[in-house]
C-alpha positions as CSV (number, residue, x, y, z in Angstrom):
1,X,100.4,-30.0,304.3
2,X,103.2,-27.9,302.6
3,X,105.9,-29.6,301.4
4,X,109.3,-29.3,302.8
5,X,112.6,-28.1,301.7
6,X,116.1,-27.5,302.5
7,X,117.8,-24.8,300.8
8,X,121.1,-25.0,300.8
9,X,122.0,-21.4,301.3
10,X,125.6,-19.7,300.7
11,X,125.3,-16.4,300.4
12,X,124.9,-15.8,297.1
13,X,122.5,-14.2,294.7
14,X,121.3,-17.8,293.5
15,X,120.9,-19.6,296.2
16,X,118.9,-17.0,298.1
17,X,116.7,-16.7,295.3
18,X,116.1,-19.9,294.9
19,X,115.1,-19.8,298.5
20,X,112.7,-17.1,298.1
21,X,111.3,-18.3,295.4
22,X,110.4,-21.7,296.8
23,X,108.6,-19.6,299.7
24,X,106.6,-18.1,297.1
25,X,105.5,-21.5,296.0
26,X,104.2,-22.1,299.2
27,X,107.4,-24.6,300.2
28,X,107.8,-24.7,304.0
29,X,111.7,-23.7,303.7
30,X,114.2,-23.9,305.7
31,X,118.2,-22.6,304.8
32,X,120.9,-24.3,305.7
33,X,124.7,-23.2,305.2
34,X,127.6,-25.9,304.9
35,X,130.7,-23.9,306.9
36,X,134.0,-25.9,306.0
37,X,136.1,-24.4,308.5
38,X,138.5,-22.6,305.6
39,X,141.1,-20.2,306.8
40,X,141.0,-17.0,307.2
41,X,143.2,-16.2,304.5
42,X,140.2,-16.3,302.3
43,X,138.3,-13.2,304.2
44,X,137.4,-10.6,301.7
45,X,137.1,-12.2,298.8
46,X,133.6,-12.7,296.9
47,X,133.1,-16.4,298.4
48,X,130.4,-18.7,299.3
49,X,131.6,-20.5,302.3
50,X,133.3,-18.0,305.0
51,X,132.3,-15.8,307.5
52,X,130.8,-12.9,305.2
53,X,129.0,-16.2,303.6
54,X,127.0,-17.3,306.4
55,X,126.3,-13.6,307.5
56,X,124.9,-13.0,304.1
57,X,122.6,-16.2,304.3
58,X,121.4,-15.3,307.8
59,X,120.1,-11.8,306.7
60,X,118.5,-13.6,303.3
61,X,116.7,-15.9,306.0
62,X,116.0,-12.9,307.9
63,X,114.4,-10.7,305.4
64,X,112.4,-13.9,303.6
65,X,111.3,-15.5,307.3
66,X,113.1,-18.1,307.2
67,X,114.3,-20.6,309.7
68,X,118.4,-20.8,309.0
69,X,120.7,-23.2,310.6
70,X,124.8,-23.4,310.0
71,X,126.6,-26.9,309.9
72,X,130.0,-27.4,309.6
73,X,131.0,-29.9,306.9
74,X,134.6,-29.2,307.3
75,X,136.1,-32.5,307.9
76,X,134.6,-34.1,304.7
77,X,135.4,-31.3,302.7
78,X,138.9,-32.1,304.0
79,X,138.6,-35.8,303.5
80,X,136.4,-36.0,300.0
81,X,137.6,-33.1,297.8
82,X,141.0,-31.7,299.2
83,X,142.7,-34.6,299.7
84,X,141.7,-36.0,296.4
85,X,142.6,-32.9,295.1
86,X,146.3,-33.0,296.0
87,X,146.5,-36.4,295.6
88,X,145.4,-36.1,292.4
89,X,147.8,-33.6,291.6
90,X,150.4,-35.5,292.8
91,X,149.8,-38.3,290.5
92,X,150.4,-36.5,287.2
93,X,145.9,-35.8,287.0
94,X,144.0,-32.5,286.7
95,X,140.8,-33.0,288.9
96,X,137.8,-31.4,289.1
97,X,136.8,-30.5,293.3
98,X,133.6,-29.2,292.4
99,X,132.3,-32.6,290.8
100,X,133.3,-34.3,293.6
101,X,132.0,-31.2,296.4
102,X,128.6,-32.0,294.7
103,X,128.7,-35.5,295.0
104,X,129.7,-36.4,298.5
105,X,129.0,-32.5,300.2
106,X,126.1,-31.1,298.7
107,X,124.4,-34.5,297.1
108,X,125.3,-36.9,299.8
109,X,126.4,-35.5,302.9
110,X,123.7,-32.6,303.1
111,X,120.8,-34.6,300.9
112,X,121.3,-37.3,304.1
113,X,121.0,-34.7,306.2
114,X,118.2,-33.3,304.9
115,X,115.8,-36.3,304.6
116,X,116.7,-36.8,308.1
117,X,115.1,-34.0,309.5
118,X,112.0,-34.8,307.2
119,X,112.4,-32.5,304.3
120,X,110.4,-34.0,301.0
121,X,113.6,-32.0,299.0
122,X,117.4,-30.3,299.1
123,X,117.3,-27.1,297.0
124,X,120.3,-25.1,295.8
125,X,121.1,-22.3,293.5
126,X,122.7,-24.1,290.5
127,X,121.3,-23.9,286.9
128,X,120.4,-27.0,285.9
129,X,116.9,-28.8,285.3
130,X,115.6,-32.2,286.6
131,X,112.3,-33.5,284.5
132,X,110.4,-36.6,285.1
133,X,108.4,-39.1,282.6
134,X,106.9,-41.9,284.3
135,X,108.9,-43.1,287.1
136,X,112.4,-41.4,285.7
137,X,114.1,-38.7,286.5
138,X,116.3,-36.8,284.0
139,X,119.1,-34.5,284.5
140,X,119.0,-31.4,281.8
141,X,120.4,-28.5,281.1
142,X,120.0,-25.2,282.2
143,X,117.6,-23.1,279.7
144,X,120.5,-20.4,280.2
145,X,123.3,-22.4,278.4
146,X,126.3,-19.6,279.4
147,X,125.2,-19.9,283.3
148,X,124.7,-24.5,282.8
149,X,126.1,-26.4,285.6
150,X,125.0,-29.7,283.9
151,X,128.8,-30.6,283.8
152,X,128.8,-30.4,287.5
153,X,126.4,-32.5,288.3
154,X,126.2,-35.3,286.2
155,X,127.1,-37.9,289.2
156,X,123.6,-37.5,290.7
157,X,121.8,-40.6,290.1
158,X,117.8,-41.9,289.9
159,X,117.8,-42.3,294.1
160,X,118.9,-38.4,294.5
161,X,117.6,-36.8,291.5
162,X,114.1,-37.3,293.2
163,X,114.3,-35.7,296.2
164,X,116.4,-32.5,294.7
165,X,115.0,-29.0,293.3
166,X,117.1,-26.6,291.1
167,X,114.6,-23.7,290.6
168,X,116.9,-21.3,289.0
169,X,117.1,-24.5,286.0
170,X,114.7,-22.5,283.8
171,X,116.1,-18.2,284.4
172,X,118.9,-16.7,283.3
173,X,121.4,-14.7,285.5
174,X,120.0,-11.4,284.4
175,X,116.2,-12.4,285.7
176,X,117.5,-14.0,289.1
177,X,119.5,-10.7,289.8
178,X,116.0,-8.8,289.1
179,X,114.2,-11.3,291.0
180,X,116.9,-10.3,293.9
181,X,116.1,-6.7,293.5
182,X,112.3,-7.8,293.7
183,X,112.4,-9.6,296.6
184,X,114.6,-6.9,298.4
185,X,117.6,-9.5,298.9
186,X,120.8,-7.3,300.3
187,X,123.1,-9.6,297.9
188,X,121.3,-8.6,294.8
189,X,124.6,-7.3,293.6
190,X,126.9,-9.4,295.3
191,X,129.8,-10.9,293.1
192,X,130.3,-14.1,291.8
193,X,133.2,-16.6,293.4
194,X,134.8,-18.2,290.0
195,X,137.8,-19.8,291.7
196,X,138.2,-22.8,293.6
197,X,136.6,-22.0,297.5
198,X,139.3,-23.5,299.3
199,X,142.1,-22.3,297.8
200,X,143.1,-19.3,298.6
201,X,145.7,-18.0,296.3
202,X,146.9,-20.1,293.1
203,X,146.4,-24.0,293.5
204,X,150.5,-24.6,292.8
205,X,151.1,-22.7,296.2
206,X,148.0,-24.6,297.8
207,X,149.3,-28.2,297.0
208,X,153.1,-27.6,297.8
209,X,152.1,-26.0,301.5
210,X,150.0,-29.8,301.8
211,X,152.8,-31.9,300.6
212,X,155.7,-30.3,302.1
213,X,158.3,-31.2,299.6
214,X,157.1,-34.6,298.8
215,X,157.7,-34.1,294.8
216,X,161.2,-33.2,293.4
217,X,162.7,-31.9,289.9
218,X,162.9,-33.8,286.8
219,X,163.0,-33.7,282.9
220,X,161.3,-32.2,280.3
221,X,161.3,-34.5,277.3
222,X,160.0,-33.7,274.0
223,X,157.4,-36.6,272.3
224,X,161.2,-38.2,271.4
225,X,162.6,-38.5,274.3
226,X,165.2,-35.2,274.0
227,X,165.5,-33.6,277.3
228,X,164.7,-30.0,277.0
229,X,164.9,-28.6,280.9
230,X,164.0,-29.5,284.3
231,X,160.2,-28.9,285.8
232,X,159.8,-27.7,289.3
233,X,157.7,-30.8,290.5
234,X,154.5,-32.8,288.9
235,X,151.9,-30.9,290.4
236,X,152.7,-28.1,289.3
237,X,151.7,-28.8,285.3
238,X,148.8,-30.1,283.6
239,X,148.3,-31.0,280.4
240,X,147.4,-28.4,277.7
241,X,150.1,-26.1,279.6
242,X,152.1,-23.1,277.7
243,X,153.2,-21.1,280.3
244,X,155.9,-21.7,282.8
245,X,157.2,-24.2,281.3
246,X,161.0,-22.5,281.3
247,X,162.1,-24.2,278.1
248,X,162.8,-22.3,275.0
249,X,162.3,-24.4,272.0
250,X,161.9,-21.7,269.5
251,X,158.6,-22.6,268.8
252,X,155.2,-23.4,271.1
253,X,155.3,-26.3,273.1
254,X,152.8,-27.6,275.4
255,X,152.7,-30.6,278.3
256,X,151.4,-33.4,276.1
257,X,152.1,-36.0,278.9
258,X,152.7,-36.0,282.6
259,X,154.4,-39.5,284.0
260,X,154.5,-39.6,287.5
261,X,156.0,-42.7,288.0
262,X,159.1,-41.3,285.8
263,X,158.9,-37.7,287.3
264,X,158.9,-36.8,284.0
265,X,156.7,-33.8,281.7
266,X,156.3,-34.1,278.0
267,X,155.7,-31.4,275.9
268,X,155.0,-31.0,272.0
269,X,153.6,-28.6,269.6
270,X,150.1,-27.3,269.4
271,X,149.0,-30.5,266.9
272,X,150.6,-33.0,268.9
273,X,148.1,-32.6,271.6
274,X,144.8,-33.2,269.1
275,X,143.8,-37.0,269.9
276,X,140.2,-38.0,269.8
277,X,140.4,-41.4,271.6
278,X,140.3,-41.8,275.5
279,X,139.3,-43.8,278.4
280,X,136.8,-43.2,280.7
281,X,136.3,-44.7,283.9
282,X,133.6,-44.5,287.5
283,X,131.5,-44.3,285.0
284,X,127.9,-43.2,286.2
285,X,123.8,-42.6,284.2
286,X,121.9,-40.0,285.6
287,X,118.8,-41.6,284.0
288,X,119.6,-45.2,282.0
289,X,123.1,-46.7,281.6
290,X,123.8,-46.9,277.5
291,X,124.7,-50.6,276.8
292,X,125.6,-50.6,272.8
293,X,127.8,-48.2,271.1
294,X,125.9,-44.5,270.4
295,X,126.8,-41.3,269.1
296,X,126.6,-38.5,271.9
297,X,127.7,-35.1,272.7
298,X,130.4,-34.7,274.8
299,X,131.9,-32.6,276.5
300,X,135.5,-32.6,278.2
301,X,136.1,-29.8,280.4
302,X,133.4,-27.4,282.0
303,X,133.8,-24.4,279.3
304,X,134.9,-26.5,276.5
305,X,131.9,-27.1,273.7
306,X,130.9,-30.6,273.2
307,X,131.7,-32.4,270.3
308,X,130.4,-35.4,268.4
309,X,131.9,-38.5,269.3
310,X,131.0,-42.4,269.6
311,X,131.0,-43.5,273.4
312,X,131.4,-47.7,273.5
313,X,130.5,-48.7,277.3
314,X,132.1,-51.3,278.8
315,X,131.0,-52.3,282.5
316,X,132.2,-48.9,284.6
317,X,134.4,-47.6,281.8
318,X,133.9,-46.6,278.4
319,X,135.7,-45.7,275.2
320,X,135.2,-42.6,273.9
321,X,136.2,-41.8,270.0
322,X,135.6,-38.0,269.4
323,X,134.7,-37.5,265.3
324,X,137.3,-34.4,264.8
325,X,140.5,-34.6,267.1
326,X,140.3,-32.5,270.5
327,X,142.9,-30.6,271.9
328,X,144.7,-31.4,275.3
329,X,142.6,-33.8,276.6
330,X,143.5,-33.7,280.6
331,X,143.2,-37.5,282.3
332,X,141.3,-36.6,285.9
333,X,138.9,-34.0,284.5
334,X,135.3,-35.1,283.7
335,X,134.0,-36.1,280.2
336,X,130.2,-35.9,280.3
337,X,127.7,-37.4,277.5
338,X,124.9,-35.5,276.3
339,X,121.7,-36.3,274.2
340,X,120.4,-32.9,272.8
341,X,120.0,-31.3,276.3
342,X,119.8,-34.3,278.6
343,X,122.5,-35.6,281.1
344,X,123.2,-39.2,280.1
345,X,126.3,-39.8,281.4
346,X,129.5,-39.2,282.3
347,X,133.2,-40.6,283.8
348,X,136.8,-39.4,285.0
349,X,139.3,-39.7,282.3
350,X,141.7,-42.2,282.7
351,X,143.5,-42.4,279.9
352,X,144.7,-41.2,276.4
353,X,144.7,-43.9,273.6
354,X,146.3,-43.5,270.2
């Protein structure tokens, strides 16, 4: 018997050819497309979740002879990524929503759903590898290292790495775009989405419409304490930031710490933001959990390079000790831990240590 496979489908380039290509296998595939319900707001631009979304999918489906189902996954959308993203926000953290869309939308919520109506695998589009050796799975990087989504999805663990497929793990962008042209896919030339699907316009304006004045104004403190101005609200800054800031110092300055609990920004020069020791926490193995101190790769933010550094676990956290000193390292983004080209790990940052 074939074996079977949901591809999660949204319209895209990737995504429909990783769908075709698993029909060319000789996978029994079906296509699925996760509608969350946004606003119309969003109509027109290059997207993966809206209406133009889902019409795109269906004719993919269509053309490769596909069966092709729509479900909405609106409310957890709502409840596992946007709230946490203002939330977040609110508290003085940058998060990342795509980490967590993967992990309890795409890797939870549809892999569920999947096995449930008998599929042997989820699919989807990203560019990423999974290997096995023995009884292991391992999550690896994409051969194409500008197009690797690694950083996205180091959460998935040994009891979902096994039933996933990412067959676009060993392509680059250029050969899935000619394998679109190939196949005769109507969104061979479609644009990419590169912001954040359900915001609409910038993420300041998205959080203050959710909490409705529940921040306020308060100083701007240099790393000694001398107030400098008045920011428009702790959401509205992250660390690392240069612009908006409304101070004139004479000189750079960046946010080099958000308190939330003293409504208060901090910002210092360019140097005063290179630390190289942090916290991580929720911390998760894709393959084995490290349990002594090692030397990894690792990486801070999705298009930041990694960098050497000694991670030291410690139950569901871990201190990280990066060799050279990085700049602006953001508390709520990801730090993920690499070994050459495998996954091994990976946390939220809690905290900055000096």
């Amino acid at each position: 018997m074939k074996k079977k496979v949901m591809v999660a489908m949204s319209g895209g380039v990737d995504s429909s050819v990783a769908a075709a290509i698993l029909k060319e296998k000789g996978f029994e595939v079906t296509g699925l497309t996760m509608c969350f319900d946004l606003p119309d707001a969003r109509t027109g631009k290059p997207g993966c979740c809206g209406a133009q979304g889902i019409s795109d999918a269906k004719r993919v489906a269509d053309i490769l002879g596909i069966r092709h189902y729509v479900l909405s996954f609106g409310k957890v959308l709502q409840e596992k990524v946007i709230a946490d993203f203002v939330k977040q926000y609110s508290l003085g953290f940058t998060p990342n929503p795509c980490v967590r869309c993967n992990e309890f939308l795409k890797f939870d919520g549809l892999l569920k759903k999947a096995v449930g109506l008998g599929m042997d695998y989820l699919a989807t589009g990203h560019y990423c590898r999974i290997t096995r050796m023995g009884n292991k799975y391992f999550l690896k990087k994409a051969l194409d290292k500008k197009k690797d989504q690694s950083y996205f999805l180091y959460r998935l663990t040994q009891d979902k790495l096994k039933y996933i497929l990412f067959p676009l793990g060993g392509l680059t962008k250029v050969e899935v775009r000619a394998l679109a042209q190939k196949y005769g896919l109507p969104v061979a030339d479609k644009k990419e989405s590169q912001e954040i699907c359900f915001v609409p316009g910038t993420y300041q304006a998205f959080i203050e419409e959710r909490l409705k004045g529940k921040f306020s104004p308060g100083p701007v403190k240099d790393t000694q304490g001398k107030v400098l101005g008045t920011h428009k609200g702790i959401p509205f800054y992250t660390i690392g930031q240069r612009d908006k800031l409304g101070i004139a110092c004479g000189y750079p300055v960046y946010v080099s710490k958000i308190d939330s609990r003293g409504n208060t920004i901090f910002v210092g020069k360019k140097e005063e933001l290179l630390q190289n020791r942090f916290l991580v926490k929720d911390i998760v193995y894709p393959g084995a959990a490290i349990r002594r101190k090692s030397l990894l790769q690792v990486r801070i933010r999705h298009l930041s390079p990694e960098a050497a550094a000694w991670v030291k676990p410690a139950g569901k956290k871990a201190e990280v000790v990066f060799k050279s000193s990085c700049f602006a390292i953001t508390p709520g983004q990801s730090a993920v831990f690499y070994k050459n080209d495998t996954v091994v790990g990976g946390g939220i940052i809690e905290e900055v240590l000096t």
